[in-house]
DSSP file (Angstrom, degrees, kcal/mol; ACC not computed):
  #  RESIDUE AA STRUCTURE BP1 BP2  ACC     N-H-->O    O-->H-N    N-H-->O    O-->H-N    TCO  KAPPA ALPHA  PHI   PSI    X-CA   Y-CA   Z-CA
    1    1 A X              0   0    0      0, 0.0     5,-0.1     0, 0.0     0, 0.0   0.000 360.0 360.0 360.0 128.2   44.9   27.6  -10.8
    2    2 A X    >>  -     0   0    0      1,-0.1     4,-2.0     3,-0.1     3,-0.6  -0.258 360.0-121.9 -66.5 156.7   45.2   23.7  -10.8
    3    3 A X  H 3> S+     0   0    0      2,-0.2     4,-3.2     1,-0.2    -1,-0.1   0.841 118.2  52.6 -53.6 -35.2   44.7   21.7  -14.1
    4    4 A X  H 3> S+     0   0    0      2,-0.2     4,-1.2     1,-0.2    -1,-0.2   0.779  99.3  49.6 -58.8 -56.1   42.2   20.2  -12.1
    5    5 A X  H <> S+     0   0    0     -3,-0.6     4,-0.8     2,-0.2    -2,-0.2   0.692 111.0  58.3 -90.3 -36.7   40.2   23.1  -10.8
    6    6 A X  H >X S+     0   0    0     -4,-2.0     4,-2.2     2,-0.2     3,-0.9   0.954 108.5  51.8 -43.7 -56.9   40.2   24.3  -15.2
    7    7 A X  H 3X S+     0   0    0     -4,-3.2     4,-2.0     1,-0.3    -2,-0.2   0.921 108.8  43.2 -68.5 -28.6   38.5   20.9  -15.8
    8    8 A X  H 3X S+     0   0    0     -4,-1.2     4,-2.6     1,-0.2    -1,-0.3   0.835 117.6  44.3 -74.7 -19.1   36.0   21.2  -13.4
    9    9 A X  H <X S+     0   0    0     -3,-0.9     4,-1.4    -4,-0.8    -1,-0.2   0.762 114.8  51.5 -62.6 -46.4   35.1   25.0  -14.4
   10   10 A X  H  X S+     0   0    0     -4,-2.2     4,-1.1     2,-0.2    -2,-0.2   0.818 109.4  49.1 -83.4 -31.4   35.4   23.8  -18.2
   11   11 A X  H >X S+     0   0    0     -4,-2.0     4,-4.4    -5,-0.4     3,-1.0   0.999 109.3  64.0 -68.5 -65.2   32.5   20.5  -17.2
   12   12 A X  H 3X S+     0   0    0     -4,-2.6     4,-0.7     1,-0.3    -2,-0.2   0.857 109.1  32.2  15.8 -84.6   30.4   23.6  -15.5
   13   13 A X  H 3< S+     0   0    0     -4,-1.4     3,-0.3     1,-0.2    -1,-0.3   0.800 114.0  57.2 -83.4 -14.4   29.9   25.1  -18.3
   14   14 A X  H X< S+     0   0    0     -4,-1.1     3,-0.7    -3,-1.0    -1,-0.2   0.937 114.9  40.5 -75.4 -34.7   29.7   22.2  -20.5
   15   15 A X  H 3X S+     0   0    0     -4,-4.4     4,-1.1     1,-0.2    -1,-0.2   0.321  92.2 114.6 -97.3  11.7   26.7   20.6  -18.3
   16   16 A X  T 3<  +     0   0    0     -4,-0.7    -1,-0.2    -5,-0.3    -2,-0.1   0.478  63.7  54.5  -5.4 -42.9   25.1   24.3  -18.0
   17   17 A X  T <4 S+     0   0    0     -3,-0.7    -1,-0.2     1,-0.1    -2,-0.1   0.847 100.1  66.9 -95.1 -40.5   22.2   24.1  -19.7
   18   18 A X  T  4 S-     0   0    0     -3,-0.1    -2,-0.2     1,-0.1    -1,-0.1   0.873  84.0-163.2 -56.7 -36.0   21.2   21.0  -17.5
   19   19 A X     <  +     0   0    0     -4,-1.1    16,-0.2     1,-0.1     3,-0.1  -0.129  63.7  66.3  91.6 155.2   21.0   22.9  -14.3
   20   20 A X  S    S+     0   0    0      1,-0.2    15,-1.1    14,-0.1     2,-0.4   0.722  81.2 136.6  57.4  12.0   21.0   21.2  -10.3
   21   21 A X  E     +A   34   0A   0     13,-0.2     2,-0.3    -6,-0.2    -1,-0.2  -0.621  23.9 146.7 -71.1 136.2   24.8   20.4  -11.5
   22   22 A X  E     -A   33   0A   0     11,-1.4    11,-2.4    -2,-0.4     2,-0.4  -0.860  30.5-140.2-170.1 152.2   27.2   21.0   -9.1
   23   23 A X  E     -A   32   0A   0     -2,-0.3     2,-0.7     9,-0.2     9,-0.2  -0.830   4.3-156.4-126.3 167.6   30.7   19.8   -7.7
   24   24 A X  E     -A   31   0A   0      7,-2.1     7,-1.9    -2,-0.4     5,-0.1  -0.889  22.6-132.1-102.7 108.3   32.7   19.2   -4.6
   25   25 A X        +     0   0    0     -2,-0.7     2,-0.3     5,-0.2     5,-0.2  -0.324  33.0 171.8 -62.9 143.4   36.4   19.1   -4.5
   26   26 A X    >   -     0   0    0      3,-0.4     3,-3.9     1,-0.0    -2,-0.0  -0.969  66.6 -21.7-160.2 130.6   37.7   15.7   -2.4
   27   27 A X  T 3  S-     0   0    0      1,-0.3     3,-0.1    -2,-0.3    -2,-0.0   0.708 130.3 -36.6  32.9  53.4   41.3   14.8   -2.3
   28   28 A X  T 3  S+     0   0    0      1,-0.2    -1,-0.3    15,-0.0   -24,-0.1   0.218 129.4  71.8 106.3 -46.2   42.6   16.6   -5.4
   29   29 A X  S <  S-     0   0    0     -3,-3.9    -3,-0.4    -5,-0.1     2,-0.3   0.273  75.1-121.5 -88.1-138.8   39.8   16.0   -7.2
   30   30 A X  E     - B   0  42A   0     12,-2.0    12,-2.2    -5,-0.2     2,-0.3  -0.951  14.1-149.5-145.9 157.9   36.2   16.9   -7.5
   31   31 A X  E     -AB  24  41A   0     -7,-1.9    -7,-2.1    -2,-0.3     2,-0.3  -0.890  23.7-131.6-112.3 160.0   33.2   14.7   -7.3
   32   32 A X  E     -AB  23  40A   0      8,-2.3     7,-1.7    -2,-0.3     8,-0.6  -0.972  12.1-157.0-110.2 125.9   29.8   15.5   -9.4
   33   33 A X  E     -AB  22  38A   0    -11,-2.4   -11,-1.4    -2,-0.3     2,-0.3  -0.719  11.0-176.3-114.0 157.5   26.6   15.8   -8.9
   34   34 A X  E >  S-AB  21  37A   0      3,-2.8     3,-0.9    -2,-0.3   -13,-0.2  -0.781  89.6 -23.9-133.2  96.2   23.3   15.5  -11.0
   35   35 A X  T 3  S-     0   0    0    -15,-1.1   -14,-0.1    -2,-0.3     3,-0.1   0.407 128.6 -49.5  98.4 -18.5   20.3   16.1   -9.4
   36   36 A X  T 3  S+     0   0    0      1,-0.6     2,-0.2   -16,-0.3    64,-0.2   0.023 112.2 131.2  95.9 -11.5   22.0   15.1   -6.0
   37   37 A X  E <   -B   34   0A   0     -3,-0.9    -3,-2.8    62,-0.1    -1,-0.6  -0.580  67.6-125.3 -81.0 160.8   23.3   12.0   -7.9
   38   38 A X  E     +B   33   0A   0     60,-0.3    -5,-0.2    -5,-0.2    60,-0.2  -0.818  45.9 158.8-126.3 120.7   26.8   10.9   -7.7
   39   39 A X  E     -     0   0A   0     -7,-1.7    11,-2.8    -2,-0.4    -1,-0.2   0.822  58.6 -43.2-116.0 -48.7   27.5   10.8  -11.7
   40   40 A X  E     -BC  32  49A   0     -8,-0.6    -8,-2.3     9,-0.3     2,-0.6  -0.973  49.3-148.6-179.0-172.4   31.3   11.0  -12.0
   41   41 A X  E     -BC  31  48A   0      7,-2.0     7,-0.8    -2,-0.2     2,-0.3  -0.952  27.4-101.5-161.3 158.8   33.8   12.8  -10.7
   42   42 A X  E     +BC  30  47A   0    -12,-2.2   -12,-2.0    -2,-0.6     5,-0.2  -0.820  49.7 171.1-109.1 133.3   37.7   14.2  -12.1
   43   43 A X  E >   - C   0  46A   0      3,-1.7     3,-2.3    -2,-0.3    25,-0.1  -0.532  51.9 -66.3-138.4 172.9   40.2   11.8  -10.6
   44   44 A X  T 3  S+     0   0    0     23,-0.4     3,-0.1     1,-0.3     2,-0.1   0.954 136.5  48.7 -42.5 -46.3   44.2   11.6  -11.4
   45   45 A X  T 3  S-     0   0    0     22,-0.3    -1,-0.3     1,-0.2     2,-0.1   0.080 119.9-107.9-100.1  51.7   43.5   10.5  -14.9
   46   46 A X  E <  S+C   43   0A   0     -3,-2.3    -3,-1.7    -2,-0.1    -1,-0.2  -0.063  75.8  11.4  96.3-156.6   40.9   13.3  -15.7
   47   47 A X  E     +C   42   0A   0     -5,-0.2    30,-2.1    30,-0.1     2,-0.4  -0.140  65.7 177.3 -53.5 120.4   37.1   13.1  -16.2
   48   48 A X  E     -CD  41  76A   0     -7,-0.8    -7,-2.0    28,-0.2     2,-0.3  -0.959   7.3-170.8-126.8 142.8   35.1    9.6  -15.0
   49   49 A X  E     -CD  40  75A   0     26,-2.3    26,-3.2    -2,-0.4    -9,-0.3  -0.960  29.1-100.4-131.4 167.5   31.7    8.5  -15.0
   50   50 A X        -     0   0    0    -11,-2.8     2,-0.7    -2,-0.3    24,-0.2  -0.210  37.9-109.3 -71.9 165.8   30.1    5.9  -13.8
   51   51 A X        +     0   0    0     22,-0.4     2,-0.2     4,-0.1    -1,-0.1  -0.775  53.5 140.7-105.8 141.2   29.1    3.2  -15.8
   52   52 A X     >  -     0   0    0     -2,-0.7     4,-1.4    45,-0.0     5,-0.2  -0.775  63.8 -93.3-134.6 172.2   25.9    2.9  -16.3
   53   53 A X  H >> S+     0   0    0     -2,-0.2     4,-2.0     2,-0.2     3,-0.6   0.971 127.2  55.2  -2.3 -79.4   23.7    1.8  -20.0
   54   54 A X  H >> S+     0   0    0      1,-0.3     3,-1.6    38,-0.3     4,-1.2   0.978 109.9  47.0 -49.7 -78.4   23.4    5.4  -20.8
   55   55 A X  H 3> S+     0   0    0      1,-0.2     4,-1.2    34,-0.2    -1,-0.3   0.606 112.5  46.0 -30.8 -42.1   27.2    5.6  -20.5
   56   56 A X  H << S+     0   0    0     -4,-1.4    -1,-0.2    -3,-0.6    -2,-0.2   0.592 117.6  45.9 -31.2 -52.2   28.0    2.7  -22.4
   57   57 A X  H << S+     0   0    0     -4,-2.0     3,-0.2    -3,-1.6    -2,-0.2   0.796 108.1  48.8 -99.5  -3.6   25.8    3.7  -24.9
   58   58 A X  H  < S+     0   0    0     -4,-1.2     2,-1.3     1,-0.2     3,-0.2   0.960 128.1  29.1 -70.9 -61.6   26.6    7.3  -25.3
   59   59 A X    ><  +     0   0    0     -4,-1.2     3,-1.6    -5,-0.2    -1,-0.2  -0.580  54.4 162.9 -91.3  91.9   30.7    6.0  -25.5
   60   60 A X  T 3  S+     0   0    0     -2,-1.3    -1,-0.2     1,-0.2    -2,-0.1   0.936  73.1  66.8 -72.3 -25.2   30.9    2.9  -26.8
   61   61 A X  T 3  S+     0   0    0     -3,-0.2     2,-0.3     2,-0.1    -1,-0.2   0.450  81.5  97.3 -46.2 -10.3   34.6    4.0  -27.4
   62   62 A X    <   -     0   0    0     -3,-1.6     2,-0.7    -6,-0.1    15,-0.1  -0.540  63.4-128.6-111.2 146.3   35.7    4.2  -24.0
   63   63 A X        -     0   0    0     -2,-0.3    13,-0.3    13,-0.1    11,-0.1  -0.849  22.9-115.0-109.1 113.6   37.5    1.9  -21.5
   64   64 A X        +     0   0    0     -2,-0.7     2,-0.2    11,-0.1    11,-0.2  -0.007  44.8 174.9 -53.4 128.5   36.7    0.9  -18.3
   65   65 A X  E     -E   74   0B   0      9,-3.2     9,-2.1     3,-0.0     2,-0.8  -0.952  33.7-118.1-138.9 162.7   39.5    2.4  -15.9
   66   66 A X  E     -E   73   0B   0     -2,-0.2     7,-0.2     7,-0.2     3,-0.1  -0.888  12.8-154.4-107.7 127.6   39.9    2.3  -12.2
   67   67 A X  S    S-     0   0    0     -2,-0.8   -23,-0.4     5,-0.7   -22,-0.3   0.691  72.5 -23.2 -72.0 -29.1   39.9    6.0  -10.7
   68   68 A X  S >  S-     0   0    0      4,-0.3     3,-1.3   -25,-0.1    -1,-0.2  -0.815  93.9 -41.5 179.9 158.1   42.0    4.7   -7.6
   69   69 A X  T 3  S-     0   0    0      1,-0.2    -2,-0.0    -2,-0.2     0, 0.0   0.435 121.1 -14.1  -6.4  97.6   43.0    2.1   -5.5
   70   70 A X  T 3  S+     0   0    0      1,-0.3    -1,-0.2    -4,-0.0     2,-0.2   0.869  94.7 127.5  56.3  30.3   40.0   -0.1   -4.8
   71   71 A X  S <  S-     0   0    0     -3,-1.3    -1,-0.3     1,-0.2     2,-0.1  -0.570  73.2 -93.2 -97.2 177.9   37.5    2.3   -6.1
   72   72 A X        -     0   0    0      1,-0.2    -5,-0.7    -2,-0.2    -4,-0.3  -0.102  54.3 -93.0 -67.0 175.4   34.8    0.1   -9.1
   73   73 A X  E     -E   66   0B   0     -7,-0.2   -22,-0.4    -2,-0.1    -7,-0.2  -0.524  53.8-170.5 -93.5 169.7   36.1    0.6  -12.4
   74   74 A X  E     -E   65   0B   0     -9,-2.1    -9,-3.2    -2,-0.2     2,-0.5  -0.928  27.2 -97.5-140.9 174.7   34.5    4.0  -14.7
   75   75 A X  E     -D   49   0A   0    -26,-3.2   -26,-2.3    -2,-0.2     2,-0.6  -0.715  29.1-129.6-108.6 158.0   34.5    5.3  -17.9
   76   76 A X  E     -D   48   0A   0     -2,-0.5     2,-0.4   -13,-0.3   -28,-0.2  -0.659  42.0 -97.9-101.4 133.7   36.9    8.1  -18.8
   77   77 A X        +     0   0    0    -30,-2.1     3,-0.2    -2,-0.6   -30,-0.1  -0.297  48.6 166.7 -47.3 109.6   34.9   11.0  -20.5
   78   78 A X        +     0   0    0     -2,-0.4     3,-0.3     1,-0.1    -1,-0.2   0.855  69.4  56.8 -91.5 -65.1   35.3   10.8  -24.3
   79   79 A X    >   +     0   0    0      1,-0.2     3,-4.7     6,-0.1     7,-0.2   0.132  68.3 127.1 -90.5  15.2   32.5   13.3  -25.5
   80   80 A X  T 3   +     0   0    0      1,-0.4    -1,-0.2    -3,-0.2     3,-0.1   0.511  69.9  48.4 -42.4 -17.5   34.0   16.4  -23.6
   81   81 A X  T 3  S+     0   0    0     -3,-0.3     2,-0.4     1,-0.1    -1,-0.4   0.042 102.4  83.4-106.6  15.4   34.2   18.9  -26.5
   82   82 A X    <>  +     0   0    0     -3,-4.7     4,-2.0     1,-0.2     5,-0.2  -0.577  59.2 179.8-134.7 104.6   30.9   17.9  -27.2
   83   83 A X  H >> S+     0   0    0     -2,-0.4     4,-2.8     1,-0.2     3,-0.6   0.798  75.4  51.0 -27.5 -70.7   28.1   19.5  -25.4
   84   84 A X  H 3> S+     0   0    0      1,-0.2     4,-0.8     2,-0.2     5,-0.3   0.991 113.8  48.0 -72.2 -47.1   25.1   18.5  -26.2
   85   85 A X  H 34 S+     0   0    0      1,-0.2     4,-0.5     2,-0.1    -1,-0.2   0.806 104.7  57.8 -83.9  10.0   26.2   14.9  -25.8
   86   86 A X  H <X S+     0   0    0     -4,-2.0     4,-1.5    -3,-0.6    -2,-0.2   0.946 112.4  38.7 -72.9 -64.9   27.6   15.2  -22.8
   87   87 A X  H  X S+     0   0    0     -4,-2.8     4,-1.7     2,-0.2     5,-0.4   0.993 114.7  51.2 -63.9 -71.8   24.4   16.6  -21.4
   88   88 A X  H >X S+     0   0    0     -4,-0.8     4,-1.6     1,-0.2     3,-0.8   0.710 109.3  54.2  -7.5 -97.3   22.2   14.2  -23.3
   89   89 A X  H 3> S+     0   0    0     -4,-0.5     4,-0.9     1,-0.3    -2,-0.2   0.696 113.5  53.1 -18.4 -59.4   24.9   11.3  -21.7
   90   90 A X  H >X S+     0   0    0     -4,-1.5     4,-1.4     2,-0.2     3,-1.1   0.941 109.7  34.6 -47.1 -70.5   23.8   13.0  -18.3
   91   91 A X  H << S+     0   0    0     -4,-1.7     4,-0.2    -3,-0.8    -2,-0.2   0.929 111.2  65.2 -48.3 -50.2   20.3   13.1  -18.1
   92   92 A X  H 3< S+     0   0    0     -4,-1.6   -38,-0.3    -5,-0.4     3,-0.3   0.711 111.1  40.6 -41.4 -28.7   20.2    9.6  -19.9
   93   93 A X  H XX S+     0   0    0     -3,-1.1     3,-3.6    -4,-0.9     4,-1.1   0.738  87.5  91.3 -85.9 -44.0   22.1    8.2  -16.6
   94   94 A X  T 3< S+     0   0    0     -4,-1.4    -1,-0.1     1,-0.3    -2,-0.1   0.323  91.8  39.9 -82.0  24.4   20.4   10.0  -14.0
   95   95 A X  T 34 S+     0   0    0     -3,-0.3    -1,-0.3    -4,-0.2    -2,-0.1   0.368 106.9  62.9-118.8  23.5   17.8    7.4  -13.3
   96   96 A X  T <4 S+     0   0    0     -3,-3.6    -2,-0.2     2,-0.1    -3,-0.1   0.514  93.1  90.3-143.6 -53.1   20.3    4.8  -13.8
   97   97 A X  S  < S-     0   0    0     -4,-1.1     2,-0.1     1,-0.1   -58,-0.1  -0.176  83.8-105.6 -73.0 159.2   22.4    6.3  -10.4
   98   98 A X        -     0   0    0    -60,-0.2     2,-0.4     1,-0.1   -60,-0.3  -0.406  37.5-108.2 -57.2 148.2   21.9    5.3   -7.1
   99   99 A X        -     0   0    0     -2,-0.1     2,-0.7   -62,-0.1   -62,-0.1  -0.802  46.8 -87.5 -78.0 151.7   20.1    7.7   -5.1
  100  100 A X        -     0   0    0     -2,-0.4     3,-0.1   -64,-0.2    -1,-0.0  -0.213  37.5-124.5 -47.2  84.7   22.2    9.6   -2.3
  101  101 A X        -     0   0    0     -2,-0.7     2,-0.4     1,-0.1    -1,-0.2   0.291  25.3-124.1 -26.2 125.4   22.5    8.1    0.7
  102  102 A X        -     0   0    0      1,-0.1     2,-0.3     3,-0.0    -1,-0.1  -0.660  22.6-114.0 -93.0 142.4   21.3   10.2    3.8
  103  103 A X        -     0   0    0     -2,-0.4     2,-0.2    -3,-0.1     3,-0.1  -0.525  27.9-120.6 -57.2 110.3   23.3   10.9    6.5
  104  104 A X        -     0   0    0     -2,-0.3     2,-0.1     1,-0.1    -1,-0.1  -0.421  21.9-119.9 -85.0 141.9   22.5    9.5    9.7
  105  105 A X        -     0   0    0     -2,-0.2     2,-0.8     1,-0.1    -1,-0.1  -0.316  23.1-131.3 -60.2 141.1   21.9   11.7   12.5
  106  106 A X              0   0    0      1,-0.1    -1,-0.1    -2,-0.1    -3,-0.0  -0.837 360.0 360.0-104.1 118.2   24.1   11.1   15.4
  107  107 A X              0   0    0     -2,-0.8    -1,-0.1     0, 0.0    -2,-0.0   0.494 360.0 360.0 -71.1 360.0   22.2   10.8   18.6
């Protein structure tokens, strides 16, 4: 099993209790969703979120990094061993995300 495919298993379960969580794997990685919202997403150098307040204000510790070439900068997950403010951090965000762009129908 990739290192990769453990973190996303281990985020799972951390963000559990919240519910409508779920991810996709994309190039290596995985993206996350909350709600349908695009939250953060485990990139070569592990766990990112976006920055939002909530994000800010759950890790004030944490340092804006860029997940890859000409992606926005995010913050790399800090509070990962700690459940409940992880989740907290989550729900605090998710009116803060964008909502999901819909797909246009191809005529």
């Amino acid at each position: 099993m990739s290192k990769n495919k453990e973190l996303a298993e281990y985020i799972m379960d951390q963000l559990s209790d919240l519910g409508e969580i779920r991810n996709i794997p994309m190039m290596g990685g995985y993206i996350f969703y909350y709600k349908e919202r695009i939250f953060g997403g485990i990139y070569e150098n592990g766990f990112l979120v976006k920055i939002t307040k909530a994000s800010k204000k759950c890790m004030p510790d944490s340092i804006p990094e860029t997940p890859y070439e000409g992606a926005k900068p995010m913050l790399p997950v800090t509070i990962l061993e700690d459940r409940g403010a992880l989740q907290t951090m989550v729900k605090e965000m998710y009116p803060e995300l964008p909502e999901r762009k819909s797909k246009k129908k191809k005529a």
